[in-house]
DOZA-183216 format. One record per residue (C-alpha): residue in three letters; y negated, x, z. Coordinates in steps of 0.2 Angstrom, whole numbers, plus 5000, padded with zeros to 4 digits. Each point is the difference from the previous one (the first is absolute). Example, Ala and Ser with C-alpha at 12.3 -4.5 7.8 and 13.67 -1.06 7.14 Angstrom:
2
ALA502250625039SER498350064997
! end
This chain:
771
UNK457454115551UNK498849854999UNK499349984982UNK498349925005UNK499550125017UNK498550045002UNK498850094987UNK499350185005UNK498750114989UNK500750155006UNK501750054989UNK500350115014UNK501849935005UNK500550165014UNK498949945013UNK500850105012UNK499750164990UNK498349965002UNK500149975019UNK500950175000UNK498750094990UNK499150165007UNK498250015002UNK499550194994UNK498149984995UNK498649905005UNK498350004995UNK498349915000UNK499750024983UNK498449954986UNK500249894985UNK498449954991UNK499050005015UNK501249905011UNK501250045013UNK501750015001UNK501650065011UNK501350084990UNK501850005004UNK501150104993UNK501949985007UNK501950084993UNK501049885000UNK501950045005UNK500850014983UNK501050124993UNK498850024987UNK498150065008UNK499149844998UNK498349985009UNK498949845003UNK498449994996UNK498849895009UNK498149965000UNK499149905012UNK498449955000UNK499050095016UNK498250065006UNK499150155005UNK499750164992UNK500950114991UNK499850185001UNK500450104983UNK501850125003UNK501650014994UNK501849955010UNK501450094996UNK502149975004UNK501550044995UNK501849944996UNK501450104995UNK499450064986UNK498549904998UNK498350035005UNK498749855001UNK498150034999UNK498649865003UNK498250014998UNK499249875011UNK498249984992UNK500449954987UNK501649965001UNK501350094989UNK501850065000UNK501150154995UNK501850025002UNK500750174993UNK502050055001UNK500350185004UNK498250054996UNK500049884982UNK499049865000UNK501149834999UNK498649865000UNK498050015004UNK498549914998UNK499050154994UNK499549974984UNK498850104986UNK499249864996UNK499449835008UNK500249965017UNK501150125009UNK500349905015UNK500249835005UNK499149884999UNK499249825001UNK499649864988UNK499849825008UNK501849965007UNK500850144991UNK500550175001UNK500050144987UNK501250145001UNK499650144988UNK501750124998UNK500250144990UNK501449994986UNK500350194994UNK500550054980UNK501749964994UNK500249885019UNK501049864997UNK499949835008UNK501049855002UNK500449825006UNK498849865004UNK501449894993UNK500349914982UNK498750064987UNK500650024980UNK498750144999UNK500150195000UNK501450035015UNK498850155006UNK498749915008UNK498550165001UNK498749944987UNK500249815003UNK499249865011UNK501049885008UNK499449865008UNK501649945013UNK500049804995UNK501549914996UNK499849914983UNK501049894987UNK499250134985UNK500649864988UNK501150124988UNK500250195000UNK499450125000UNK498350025006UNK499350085016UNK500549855013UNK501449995010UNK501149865007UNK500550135015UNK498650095009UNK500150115015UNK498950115008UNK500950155001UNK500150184989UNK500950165002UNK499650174994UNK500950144993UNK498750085012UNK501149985011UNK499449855009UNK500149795000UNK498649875005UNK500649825007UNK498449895002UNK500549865012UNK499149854992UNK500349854988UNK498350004995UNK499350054983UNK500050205001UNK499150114985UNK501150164997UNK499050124989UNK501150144996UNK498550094989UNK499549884988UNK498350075000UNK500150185007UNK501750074996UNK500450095016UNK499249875011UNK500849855007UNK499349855011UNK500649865009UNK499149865005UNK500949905012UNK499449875016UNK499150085015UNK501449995010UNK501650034995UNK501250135005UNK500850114988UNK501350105000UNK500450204995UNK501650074995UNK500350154998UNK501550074989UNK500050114985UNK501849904996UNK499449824995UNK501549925004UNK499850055019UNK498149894998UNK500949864992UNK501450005013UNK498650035015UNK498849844989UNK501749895005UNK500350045018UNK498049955001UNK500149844988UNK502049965002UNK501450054988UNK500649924986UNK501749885001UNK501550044991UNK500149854986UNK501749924997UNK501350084990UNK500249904985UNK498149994998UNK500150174994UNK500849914986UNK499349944983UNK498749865002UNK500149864983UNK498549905000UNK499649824994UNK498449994992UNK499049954987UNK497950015004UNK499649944982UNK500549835005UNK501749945004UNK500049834991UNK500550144984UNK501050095010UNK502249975004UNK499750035018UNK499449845006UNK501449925010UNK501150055012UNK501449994988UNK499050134988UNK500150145015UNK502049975005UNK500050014980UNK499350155001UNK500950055016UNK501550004989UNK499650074984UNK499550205011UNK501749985007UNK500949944982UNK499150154992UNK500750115013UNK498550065011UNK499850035016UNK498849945009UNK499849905018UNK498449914999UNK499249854992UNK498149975003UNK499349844995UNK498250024999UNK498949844999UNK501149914988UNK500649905013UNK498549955009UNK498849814999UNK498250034995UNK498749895000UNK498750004988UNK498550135008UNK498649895007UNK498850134992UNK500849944984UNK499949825004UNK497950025001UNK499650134985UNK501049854991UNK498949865008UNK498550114997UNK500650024981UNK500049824998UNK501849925004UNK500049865010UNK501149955015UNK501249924987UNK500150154989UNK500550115016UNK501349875006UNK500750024982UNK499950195002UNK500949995017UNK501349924993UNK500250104985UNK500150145012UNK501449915013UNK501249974985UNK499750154990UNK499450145011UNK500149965020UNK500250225000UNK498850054987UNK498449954993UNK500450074981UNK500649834995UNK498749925007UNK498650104991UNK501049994982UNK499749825004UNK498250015005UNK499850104983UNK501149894988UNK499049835007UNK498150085004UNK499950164989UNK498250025003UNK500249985018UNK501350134999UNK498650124994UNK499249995013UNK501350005014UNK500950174990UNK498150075000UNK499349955018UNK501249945013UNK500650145013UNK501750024998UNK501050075017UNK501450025008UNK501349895010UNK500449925014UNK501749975009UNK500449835005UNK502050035004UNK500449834991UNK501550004985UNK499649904986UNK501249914993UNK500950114989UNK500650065016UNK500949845009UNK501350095011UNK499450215002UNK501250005013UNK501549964990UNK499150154986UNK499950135015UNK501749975002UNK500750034983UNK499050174998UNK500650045016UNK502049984992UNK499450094986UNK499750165013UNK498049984999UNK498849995014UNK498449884997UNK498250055002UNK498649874999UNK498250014997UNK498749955011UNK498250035005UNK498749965015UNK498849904991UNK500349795000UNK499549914985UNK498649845002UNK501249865000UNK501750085003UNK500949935016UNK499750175008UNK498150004997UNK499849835009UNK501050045014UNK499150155003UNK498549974996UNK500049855014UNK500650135014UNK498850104995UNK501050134995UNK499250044984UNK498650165000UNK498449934994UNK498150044994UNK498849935002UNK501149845009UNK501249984984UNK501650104997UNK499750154988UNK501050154990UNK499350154993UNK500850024983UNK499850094984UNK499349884986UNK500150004981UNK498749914988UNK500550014981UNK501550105005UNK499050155010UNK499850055015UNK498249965006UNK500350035021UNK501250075011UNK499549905013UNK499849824995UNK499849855015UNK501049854993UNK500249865012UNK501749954990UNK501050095013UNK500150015019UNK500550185008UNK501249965016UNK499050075014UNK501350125008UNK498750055012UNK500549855010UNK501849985007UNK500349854997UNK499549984982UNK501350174995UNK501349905011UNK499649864989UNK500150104984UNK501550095007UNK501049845000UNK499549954983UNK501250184997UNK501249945012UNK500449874989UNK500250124984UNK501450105009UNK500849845009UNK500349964981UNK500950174997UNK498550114994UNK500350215003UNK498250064999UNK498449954996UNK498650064987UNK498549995010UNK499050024984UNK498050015003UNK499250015017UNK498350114995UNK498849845000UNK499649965019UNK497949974996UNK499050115011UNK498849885005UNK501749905005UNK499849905018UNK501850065008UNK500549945017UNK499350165007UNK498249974991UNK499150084985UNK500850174997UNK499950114984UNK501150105007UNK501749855000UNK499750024979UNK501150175001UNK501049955014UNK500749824991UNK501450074991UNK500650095014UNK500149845011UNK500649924984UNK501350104997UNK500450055019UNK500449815002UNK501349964987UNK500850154999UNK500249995019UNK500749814998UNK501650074987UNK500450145012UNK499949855014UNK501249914988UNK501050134994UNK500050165012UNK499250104985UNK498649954987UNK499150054983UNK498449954996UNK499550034980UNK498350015005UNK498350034990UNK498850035011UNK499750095016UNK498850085011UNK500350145014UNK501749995009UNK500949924983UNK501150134997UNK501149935015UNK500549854992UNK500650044982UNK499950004987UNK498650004989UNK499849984981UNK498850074988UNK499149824995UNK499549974981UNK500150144987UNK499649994981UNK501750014989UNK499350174995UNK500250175003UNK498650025011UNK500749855009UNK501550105003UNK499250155005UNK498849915015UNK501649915003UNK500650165006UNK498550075007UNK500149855011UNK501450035007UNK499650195003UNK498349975008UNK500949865012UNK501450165004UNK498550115003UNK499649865011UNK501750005011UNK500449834991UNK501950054997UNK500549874988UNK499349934985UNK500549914983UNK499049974982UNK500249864990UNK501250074986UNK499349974984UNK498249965009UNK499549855004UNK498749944986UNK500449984982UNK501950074992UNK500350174999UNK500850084985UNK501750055000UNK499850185004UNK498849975013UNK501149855010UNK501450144997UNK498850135009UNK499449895012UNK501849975005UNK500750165001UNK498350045013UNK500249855008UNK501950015003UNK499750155008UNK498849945014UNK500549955017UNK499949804995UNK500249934983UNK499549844991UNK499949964983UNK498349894999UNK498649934990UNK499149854988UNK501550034986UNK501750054996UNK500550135017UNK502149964995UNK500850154992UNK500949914988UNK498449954993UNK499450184992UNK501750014989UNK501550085001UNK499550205003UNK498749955014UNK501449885009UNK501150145001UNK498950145004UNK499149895015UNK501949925004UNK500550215003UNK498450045011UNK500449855009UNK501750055002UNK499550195003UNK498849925017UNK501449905006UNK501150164999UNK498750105009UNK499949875016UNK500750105012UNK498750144996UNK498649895000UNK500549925017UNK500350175008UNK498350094994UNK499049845007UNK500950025018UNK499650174998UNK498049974994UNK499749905014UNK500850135012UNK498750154991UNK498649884996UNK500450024981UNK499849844989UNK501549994989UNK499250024985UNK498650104998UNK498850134993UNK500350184997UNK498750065012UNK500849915014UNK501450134999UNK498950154993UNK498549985009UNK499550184998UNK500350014980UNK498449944992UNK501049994985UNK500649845006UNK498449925008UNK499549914984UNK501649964994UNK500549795000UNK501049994987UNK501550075010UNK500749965015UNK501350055014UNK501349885000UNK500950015019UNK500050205004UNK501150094983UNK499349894984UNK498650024991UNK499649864987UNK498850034985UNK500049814994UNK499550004981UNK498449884995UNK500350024980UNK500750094988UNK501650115005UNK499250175004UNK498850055017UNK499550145009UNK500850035019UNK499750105012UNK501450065011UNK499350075018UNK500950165007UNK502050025000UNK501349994989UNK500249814991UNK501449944990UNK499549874987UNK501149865005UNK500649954981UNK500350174994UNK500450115015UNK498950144994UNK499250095015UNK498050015001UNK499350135010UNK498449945006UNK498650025004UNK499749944981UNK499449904987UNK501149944987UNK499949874987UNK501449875002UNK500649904984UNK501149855005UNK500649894988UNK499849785005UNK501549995008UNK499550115015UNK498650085012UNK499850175005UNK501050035016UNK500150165008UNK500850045017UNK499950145012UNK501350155003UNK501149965015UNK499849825001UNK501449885004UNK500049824990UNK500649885006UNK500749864989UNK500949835002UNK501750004995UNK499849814998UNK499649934984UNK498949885008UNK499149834993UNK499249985018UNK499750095013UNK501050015016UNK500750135014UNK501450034988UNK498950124987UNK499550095015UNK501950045005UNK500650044986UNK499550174995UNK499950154985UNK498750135004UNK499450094988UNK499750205004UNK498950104993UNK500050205000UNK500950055018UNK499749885009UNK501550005013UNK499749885016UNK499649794997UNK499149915013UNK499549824998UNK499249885009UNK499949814996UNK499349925015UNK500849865008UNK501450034986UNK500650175005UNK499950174998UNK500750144997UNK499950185006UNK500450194992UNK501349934990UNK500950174991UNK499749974982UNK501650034992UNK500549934984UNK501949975001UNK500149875012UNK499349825004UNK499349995017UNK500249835010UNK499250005017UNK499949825005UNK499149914989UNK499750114988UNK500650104986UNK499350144992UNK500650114984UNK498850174994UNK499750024984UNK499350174991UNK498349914992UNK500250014980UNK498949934984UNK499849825004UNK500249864986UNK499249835004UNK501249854999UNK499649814996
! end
């Protein structure tokens, strides 16, 4: 697939569903005093899905109401003004007749506002990665992908216009442009959508939300199926607070470290090297506060020689110096200058003289190597000035620009901060992602796996692309971003992961996405999760958190809690500004989080299984409660739980050893002790450090690796012990394009070999963790 084709605004990637489409109802119909022809078209999906469409028209429009059917659906539309009911066997699913406001459609400038009614105890969900409430009736969302600069707050690093209900209904709006989704912030009961004039949007209707999620992918295009042995445990190099005090400076230090997780034992089968390997320059934007403090062209020589000896990859050195030689200079710099983020300039300093030769002994050690990058060039890196004199660069106002978070006096003062430090590769134009495409050529010609395509939410609005001025490109960036390098491993390698950041509508195909920046809190933890719930909700099907969170250094119990949580998650990558090792948290938290380690690699082959089964039933591996219960409002508030593939429930613990849990209808057996829960039920759950409530449905079939595994290969899928519990009788398994298996008898006298495989039934019992 060519990385760098080109762009659309639609995420609509079945064309020829659209060309297929069925016309059942036209009208000329009213909106705020102007004219339009509305569409309205099923699509042929398994799922009923109708396109709506709105062109602008002339004439008049006589007051009355058009009425169809499908299947069970009836469709009602007022013409003047124009509004829309859809009931399901007599029950209203979605309309725009509302008590209060405008109870129709209408028009404001080059918008349009959608009032729908949201009914009590409704649920709704989705619009991608937010870190607040999961159930979105009550808030206001405005779709617009940000860097929120640290979690949680009310911006997201993923946005997508597109909900579903419990109603019984979802709602694609076909746009990269900035969308307003009201779920009842000011009315409780009455939503609005404010979106551009002329966009289609899209209606599915299913009471089972995994039917709309697997009907939002045969519109926008499916998920791909990451590499095996990223499903695996992610160790990160990292140090934010400057690495100048840190071990991890040289590429010694990471085959160091490479070899001190396989002397202790633990499994793993990545190395990321975050930005401790990459040549900065000193920020232009630096350069001049300090000229305008008073330092003359001498003093900044000094300084950027200073900086090329004793930072080169962080600038923490270079401001102790600035403070121990000009403290009242300092002052002001601490107190006034706008400190961002960074760019990318794919240089190695020179505490990295031969990374080839560093790939290839982590490689020997049985790791795979992931490397950071970003779209945006730093002013006077090699790749700023190549591509800024090809004109390849996106620019305001004639210079190259980022939009970025800033910080004075260590807070936050804008999300959206223009610093012409930085150029964003304009991936608009072919020739400037091929450019940037070889630039990650050259990364995987040395040996590198995958690829951290950190950042991504800063394309400037007001950017001048190679198509123009368009707001719209802002949301559509990462996307293109992502798209691009993600599309030149699988070019490389025949399949690709991405650990990507940011995204706009259509991201889900090319995974994966992590959670960005939490606090080292509990509430970190907690929007953490949420994170990933909402992106589920979303049909993003796999997701990671930083383990331990990203800012600051957890305590014990809470890097221990983090872990068990995180473990448990499609992808997983211990990450952040301190200490993420396991053997630094003493000897208790290295074996507990060695056992949940252990315990993940153990449950490969069901993790692999229930993804290639999710993306067969449009059912995100992990995920909420009330995407398998949608009709049990116990559940619709509930994200602090989640499904974890189709028969585990996990209740993570945040602190302390006790919580509440609710178990949704069925029998449950509690995974430690093998007691059986009938639910529906709440129960409180106590559960000591050394493990996380677990409980697993009646009849389900486990699937272990036999393997005791320190990376992942075909072999821990091959191997296998299946776990039954209650009467389960018949075993099927499929693993994709590493086999399957079908009704299987379960018997548990025998060993089964059939080809590759082996399989061995086992009567589920109380489970002990071991390190």
């Amino acid at each position: 697939m060519n990385p760098c084709k080109p762009i659309s605004f639609s995420a609509i990637e079945n064309e020829s569903t659209l060309k297929d489409a069925e016309v059942i109802l036209m009208a000329r119909v009213l909106i705020s005093g102007l004219t339009y022809n509305l569409t309205i078209r099923r699509l042929p999906l398994n799922t009923t899905t109708l396109s709506i469409e709105l062109s602008e028209s002339s004439g008049a429009v006589e007051p009355r109401s058009i009425s169809t059917s499908i299947n069970e659906y009836s469709i009602i539309v007022d013409t003047n003004p124009l509004s829309l009911t859809i009931s399901r066997n007599s029950k209203v699913v979605f309309s725009n007749k509302v008590a209060v406001g405008w109870g129709y459609f209408r028009r404001v400038g080059d918008e349009l506002h959608i009032p729908f009614s949201i009914k009590p105890g409704e649920g709704i969900y989705g619009a991608g990665e937010w870190f607040n409430r999961l159930n979105r009736v009550g808030q206001r969302l405005e779709v617009y992908v940000v860097d929120p600069g640290g979690l949680p707050n009310d911006k997201t690093y993923v946005a997508y216009p597109f909900f579903w209900s419990t109603e019984g209904y979802g709602l694609l709006i076909d746009t990269y442009c900035r969308v307003i989704l009201d779920f009842g912030s000011r009315y409780l009961g009455v939503g609005e959508l404010v979106i551009p004039s002329s966009v289609i949007m899209y209606l599915i209707l299913s009471n089972e939300p995994s039917k709309i999620i697997k009907a939002f992918w045969e519109l926008t295009g499916h998920p791909e199926i990451p590499p095996l042995w990223s499903f695996g445990v992610w160790y990160s190099l990292w140090r934010d607070t400057g690495y100048m005090y840190s071990e991890y400076r040289t590429q010694g230090d990471v085959i160091k470290f490479a070899e001190e997780v396989r002397r202790r034992g633990l499994p793993g089968d990545v190395i990321h090297i975050d930005p401790i390997y990459t040549l900065r320059p000193v920020k232009e934007s630096l350069r001049r506060f300090l000229r305008e403090l008073g330092l003359s062209e001498g003093d900044l020589k000094e300084l950027e020689e200073y900086h090329r000896v004793n930072g080169r990859w962080s600038f923490r050195p270079l401001i102790d110096y600035i403070k121990s030689k000009w403290p009242d200079k300092y002052i002001k710099l601490a107190s006034e200058y706008p400190w961002t983020g960074q760019g990318c300039t794919f240089e190695w300093h020179d505490g990295f003289p031969d990374p080839a030769s560093m790939i290839r002994r982590i490689h020997e050690l049985g790791f795979r190597v992931s490397i950071w990058v970003n779209p945006y060039t730093p002013v006077g890196s090699r790749v700023f000035n190549e591509f800024n004199n090809r004109g390849f660069l996106v620019k305001v106002r004639g210079r190259p620009m980022v939009e970025m978070p800033a910080w004075k006096g260590g807070e936050l003062f804008t999300y959206r901060y223009l610093t012409d430090d930085f150029g964003a590769v304009d991936f608009t134009r072919s020739e400037a992602c091929n450019a940037y495409i070889e630039e990650i050529r050259r990364l995987l010609k040395l040996g590198i796996d995958a690829i951290k395509t950190d950042y991504g939410e800063g394309a400037p609005e007001e950017g001048e692309y190679s198509i123009g001025v368009n707001s719209c490109i802002h949301n559509l960036y990462p996307v293109l971003y992502n798209r691009a390098v993600y599309e030149a491993i699988k070019g490389e390698r025949g399949e690709a992961i991405v650990w990507g950041r940011s995204g706009g509508l259509g991201i889900h195909k090319y995974p994966i996405r992590w959670t960005g920046d939490p606090d080292s809190t509990e509430r970190g933890m907690a929007a953490s999760l949420r994170g990933v719930l909402s992106m589920a909700t979303s049909g993003i099907m796999y997701s990671s958190v930083d383990i331990g969170g990203y800012a600051s250094k957890p305590t014990v119990e809470l890097y221990i809690r983090w872990a068990q949580m995180g473990l448990l998650l499609t992808h997983s990558r211990f990450h952040g500004v301190s200490e993420r090792e396991p053997w630094r948290y003493g000897e208790e938290a290295f074996n507990i989080v060695k056992g949940f380690i252990k315990f993940k690699y153990s449950l490969i082959p069901y993790i692999y299984s229930q993804v290639i089964e999710g993306l067969r039933a449009g059912k995100p591996f992990v995920r909420p409660l009330v995407m398998d219960y949608p009709n049990d409002e116990a559940v619709r508030d509930i994200e602090d739980e989640y499904m974890f593939g189709e028969y585990m429930l996990i209740a993570p613990i945040f602190s302390g050893d006790m919580r509440s849990v609710y178990l949704p209808e069925g029998n449950w057996y509690d995974y430690w002790s093998m007691n059986i829960i009938k639910g529906p039920t709440t129960i409180t759950a106590y559960s000591p450090i050394s493990r996380i409530p677990i409980y697993v449905k009646d009849g389900a079939l486990i699937a272990y690796s036999a393997v005791d595994s320190i990376n992942l290969t075909a072999d821990a899928l091959h191997n296998l012990l299946v776990e039954v519990y209650g009467d389960a009788n018949v075993f099927s398994i499929d693993l994709g394009k590493y086999g399957r298996l079908t009704n299987i008898p379960v018997t548990y006298d025998k060993v089964y070999s059939m080809g590759e495989f082996k399989v061995r039934f086992i009567k589920a019992s109380p489970h002990v963790l071991r390190s």
